[in-house]
MDTraj code that builds the backbone (N, CA, C; nanometers):
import mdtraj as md
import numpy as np

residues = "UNK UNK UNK UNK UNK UNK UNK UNK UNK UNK UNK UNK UNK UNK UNK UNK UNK UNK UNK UNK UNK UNK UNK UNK UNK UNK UNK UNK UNK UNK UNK UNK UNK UNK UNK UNK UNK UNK UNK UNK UNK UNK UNK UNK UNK UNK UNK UNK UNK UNK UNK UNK UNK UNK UNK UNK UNK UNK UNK UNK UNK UNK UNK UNK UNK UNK UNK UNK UNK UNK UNK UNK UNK UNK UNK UNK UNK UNK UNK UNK UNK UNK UNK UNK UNK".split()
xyz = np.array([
    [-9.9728, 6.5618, 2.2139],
    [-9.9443, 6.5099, 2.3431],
    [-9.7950, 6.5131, 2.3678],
    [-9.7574, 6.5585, 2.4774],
    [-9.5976, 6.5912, 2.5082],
    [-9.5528, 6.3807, 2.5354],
    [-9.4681, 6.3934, 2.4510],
    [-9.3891, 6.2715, 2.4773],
    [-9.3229, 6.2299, 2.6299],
    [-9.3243, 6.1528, 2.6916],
    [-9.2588, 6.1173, 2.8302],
    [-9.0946, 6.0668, 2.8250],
    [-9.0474, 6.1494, 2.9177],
    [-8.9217, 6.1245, 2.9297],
    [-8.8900, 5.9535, 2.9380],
    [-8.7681, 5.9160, 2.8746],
    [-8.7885, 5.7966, 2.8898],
    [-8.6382, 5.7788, 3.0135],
    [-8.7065, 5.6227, 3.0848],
    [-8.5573, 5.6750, 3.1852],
    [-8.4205, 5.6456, 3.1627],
    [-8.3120, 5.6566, 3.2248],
    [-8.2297, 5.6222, 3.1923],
    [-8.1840, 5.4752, 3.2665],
    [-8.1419, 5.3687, 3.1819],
    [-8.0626, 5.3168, 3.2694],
    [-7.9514, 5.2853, 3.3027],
    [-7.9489, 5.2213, 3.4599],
    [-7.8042, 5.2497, 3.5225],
    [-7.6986, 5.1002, 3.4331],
    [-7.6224, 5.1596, 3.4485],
    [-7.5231, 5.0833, 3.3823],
    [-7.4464, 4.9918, 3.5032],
    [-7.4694, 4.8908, 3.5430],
    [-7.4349, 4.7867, 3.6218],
    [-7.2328, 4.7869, 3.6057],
    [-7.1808, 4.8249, 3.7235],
    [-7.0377, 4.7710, 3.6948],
    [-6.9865, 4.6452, 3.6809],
    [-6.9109, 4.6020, 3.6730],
    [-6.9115, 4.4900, 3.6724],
    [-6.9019, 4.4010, 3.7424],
    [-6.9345, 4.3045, 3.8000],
    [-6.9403, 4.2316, 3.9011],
    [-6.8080, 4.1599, 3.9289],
    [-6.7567, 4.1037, 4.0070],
    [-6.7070, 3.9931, 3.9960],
    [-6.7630, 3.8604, 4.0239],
    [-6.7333, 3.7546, 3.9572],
    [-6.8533, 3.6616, 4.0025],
    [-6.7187, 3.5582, 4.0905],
    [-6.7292, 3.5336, 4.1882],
    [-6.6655, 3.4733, 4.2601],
    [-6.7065, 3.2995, 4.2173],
    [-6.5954, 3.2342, 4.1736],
    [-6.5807, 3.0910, 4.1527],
    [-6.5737, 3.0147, 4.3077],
    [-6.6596, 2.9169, 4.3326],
    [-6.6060, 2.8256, 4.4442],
    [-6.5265, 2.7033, 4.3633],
    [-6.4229, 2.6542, 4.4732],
    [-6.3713, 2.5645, 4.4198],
    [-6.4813, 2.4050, 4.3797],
    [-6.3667, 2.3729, 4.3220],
    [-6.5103, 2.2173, 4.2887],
    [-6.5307, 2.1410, 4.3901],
    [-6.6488, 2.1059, 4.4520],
    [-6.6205, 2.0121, 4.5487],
    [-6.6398, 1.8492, 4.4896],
    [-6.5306, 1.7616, 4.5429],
    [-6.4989, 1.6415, 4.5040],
    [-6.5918, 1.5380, 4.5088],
    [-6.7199, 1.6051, 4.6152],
    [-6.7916, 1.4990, 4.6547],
    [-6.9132, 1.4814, 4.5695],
    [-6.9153, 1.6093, 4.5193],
    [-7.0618, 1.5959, 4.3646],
    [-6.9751, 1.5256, 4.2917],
    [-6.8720, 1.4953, 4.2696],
    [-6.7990, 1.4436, 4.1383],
    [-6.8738, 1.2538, 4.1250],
    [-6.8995, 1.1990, 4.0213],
    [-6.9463, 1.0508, 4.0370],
    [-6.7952, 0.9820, 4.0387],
    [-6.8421, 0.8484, 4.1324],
    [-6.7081, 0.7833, 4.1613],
    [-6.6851, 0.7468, 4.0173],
    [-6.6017, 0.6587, 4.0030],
    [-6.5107, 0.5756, 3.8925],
    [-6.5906, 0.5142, 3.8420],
    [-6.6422, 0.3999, 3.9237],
    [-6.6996, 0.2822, 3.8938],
    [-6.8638, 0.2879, 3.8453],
    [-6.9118, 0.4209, 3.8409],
    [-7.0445, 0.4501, 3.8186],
    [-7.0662, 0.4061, 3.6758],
    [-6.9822, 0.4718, 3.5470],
    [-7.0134, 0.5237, 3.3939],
    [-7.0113, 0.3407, 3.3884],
    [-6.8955, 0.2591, 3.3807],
    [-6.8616, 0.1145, 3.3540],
    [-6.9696, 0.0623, 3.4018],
    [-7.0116, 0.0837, 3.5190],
    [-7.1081, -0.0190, 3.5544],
    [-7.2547, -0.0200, 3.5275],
    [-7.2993, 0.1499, 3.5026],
    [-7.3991, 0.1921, 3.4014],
    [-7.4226, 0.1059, 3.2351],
    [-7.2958, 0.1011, 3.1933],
    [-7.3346, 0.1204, 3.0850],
    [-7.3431, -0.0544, 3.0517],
    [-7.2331, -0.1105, 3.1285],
    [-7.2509, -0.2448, 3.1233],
    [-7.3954, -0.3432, 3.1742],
    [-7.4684, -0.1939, 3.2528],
    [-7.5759, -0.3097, 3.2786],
    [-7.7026, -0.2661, 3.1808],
    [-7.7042, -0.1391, 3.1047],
    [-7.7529, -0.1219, 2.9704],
    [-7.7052, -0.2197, 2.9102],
    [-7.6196, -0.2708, 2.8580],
    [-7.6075, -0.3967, 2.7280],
    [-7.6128, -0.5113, 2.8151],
    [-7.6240, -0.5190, 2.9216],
    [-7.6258, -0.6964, 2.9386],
    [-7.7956, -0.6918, 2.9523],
    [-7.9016, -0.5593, 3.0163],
    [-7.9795, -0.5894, 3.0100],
    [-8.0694, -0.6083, 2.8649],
    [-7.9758, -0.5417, 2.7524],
    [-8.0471, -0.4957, 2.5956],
    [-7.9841, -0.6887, 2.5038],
    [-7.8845, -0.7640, 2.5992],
    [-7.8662, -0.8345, 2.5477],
    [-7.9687, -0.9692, 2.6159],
    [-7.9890, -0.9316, 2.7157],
    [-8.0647, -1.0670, 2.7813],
    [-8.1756, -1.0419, 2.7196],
    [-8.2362, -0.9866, 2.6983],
    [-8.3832, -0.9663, 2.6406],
    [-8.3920, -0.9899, 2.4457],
    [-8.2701, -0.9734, 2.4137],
    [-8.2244, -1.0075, 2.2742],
    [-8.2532, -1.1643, 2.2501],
    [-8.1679, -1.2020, 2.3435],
    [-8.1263, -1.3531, 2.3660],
    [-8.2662, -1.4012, 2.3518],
    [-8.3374, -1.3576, 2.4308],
    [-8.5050, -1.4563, 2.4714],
    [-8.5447, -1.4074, 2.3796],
    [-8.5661, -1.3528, 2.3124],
    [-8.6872, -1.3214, 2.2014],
    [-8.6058, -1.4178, 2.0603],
    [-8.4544, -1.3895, 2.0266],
    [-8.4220, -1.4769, 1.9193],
    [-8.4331, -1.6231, 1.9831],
    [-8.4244, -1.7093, 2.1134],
    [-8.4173, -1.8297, 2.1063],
    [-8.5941, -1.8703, 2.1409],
    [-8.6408, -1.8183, 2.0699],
    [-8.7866, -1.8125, 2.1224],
    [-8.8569, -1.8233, 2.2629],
    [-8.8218, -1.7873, 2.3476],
    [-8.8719, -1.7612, 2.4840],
    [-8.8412, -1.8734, 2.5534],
    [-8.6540, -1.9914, 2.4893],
    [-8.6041, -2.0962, 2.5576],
    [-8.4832, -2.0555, 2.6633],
    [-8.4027, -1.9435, 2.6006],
    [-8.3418, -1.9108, 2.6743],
    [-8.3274, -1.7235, 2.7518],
    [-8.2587, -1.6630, 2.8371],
    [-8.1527, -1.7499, 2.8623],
    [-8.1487, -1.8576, 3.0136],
    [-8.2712, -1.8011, 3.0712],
    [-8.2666, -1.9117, 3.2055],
    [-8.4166, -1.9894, 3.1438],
    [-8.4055, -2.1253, 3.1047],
    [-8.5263, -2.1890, 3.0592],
    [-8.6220, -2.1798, 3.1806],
    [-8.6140, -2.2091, 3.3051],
    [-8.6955, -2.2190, 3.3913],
    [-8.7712, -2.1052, 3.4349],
    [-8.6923, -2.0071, 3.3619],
    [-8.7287, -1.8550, 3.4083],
    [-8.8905, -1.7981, 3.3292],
    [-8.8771, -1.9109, 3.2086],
    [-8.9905, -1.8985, 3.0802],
    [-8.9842, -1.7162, 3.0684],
    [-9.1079, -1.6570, 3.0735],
    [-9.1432, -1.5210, 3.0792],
    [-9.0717, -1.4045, 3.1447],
    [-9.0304, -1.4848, 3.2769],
    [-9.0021, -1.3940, 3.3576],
    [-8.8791, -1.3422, 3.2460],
    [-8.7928, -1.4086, 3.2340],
    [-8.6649, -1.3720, 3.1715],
    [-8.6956, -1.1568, 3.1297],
    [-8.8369, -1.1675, 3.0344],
    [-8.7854, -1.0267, 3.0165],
    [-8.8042, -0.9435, 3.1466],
    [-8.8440, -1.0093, 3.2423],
    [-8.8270, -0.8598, 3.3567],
    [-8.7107, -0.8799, 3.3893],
    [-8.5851, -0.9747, 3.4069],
    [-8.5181, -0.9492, 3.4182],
    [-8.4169, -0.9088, 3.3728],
    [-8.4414, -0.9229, 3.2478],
    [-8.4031, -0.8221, 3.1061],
    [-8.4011, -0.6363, 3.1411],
    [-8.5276, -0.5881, 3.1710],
    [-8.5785, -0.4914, 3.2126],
    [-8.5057, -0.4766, 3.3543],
    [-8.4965, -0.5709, 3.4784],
    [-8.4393, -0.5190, 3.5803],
    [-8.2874, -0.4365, 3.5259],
    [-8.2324, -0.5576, 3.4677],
    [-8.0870, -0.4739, 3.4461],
    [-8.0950, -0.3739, 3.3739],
    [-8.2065, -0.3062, 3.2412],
    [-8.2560, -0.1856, 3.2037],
    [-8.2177, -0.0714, 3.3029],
    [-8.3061, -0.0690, 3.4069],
    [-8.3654, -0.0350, 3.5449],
    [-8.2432, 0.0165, 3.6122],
    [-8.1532, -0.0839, 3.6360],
    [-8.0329, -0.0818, 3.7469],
    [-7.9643, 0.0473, 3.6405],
    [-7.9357, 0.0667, 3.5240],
    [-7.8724, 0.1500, 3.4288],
    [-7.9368, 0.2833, 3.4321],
    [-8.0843, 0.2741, 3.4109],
    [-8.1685, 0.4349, 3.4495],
    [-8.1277, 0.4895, 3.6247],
    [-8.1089, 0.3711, 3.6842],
    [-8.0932, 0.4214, 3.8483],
    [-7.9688, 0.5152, 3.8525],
    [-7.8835, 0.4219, 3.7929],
    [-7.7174, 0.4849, 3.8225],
    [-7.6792, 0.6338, 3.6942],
    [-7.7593, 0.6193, 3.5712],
    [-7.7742, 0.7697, 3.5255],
    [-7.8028, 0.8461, 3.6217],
    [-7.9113, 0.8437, 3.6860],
    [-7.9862, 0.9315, 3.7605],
    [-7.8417, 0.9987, 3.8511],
    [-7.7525, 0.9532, 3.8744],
    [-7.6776, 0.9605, 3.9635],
    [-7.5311, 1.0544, 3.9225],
    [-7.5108, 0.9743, 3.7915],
    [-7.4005, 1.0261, 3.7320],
    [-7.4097, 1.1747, 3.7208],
    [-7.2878, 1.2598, 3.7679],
    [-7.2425, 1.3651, 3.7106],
    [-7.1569, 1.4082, 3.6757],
])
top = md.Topology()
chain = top.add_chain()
for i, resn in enumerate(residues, 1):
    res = top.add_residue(resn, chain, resSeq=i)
    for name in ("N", "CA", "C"):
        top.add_atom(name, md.element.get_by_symbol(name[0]), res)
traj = md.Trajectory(xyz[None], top)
């Protein structure tokens, strides 16, 4: 069986890839990373707190609720990742 030409290919020049400048407004403000990360440990600490003082503190009246609000400030920290770039 006669073998088939195989094709050739074209050799692409080179492009230039044109850079846009950065725009400032994707950039995350200042106050995003600090306030992220601070509401990761205050929420990893409120929920610390209630489980070592056995479910007395840290708002007694709060009883249970305390870990959702443990978890809210979790929450507020996944929101503002979402954001950061």
């Amino acid at each position: 069986m006669p073998v088939s030409k195989k094709r050739k290919k074209k050799v692409d020049q080179d492009i230039a890839v044109e850079l846009s400048p950065i725009d400032e407004s994707l950039e995350s403000p200042s106050w995003l990373v600090p306030v992220m990360i601070a509401s990761f440990i205050l929420g990893l600490i409120w929920i610390v707190i209630f489980y070592m003082t056995e479910t007395r503190y840290p708002v007694p009246s709060l009883g249970s609720w305390n870990m959702l609000v443990g978890f809210g400030f979790i929450s507020v920290g996944f929101t503002l990742a979402t954001r950061w770039r």
